[in-house]
N, C-alpha and C positions, 0 to 999 in steps of 0.2 A: 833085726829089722823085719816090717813086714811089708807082703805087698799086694793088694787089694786090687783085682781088676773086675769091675761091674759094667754089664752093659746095663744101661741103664730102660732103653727100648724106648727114648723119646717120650713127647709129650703125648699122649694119648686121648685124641679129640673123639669124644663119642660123635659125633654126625659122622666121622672120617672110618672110624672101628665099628658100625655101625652093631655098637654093643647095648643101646638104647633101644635095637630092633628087636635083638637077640634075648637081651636080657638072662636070671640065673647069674652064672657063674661070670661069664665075661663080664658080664656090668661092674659086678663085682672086684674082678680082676683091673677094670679099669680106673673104679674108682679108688682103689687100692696102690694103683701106680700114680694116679693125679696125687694123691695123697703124701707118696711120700717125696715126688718130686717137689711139693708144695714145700714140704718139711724141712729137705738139703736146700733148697730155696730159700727158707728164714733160717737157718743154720749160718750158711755161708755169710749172710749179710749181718747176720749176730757178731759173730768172729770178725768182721771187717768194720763192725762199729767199734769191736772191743768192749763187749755185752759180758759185763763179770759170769753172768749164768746164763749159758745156752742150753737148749732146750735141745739136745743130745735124743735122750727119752722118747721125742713125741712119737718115732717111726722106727722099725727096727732097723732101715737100711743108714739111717744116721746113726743108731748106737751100736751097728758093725762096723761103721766107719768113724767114731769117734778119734780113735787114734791116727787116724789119717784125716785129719781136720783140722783138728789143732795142734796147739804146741808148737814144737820144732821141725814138725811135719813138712812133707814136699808134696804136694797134689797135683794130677793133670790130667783135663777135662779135653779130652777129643772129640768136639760139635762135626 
């Protein structure tokens, strides 16, 4: 078995990270985190429509978690 523990760092509001101010790397960083939360976000609702082909691929934090997604997988989201 495996087991995958990821913080994921929340949803990251540029007015809030004032990474918009900052810009470079953090903007970067943030839109990189929007990005993939966006991604496990149309994942998770893929897999719950029972979407023949989800979109694993789009972000690398869903195709290190592919296996812990679907299938016969156990998953759990501590908000």
């Amino acid at each position: 078995g495996k087991l995958h523990i990821c913080d994921l760092a929340g949803s990251e509001r540029l007015s809030k990270s004032k990474a918009h101010v900052a810009g470079g790397e953090l903007l970067q960083e943030t839109k990189n985190i929007n990005k993939s939360l966006s991604t496990l976000s149309n994942v998770i609702e893929q897999l719950q429509a029972g979407t023949k082909s989800v979109a694993f691929r789009e972000s690398k934090l869903t195709s290190l978690l592919r296996d812990s997604l679907g299938g016969d997988s156990k998953t759990l989201a501590i908000i």
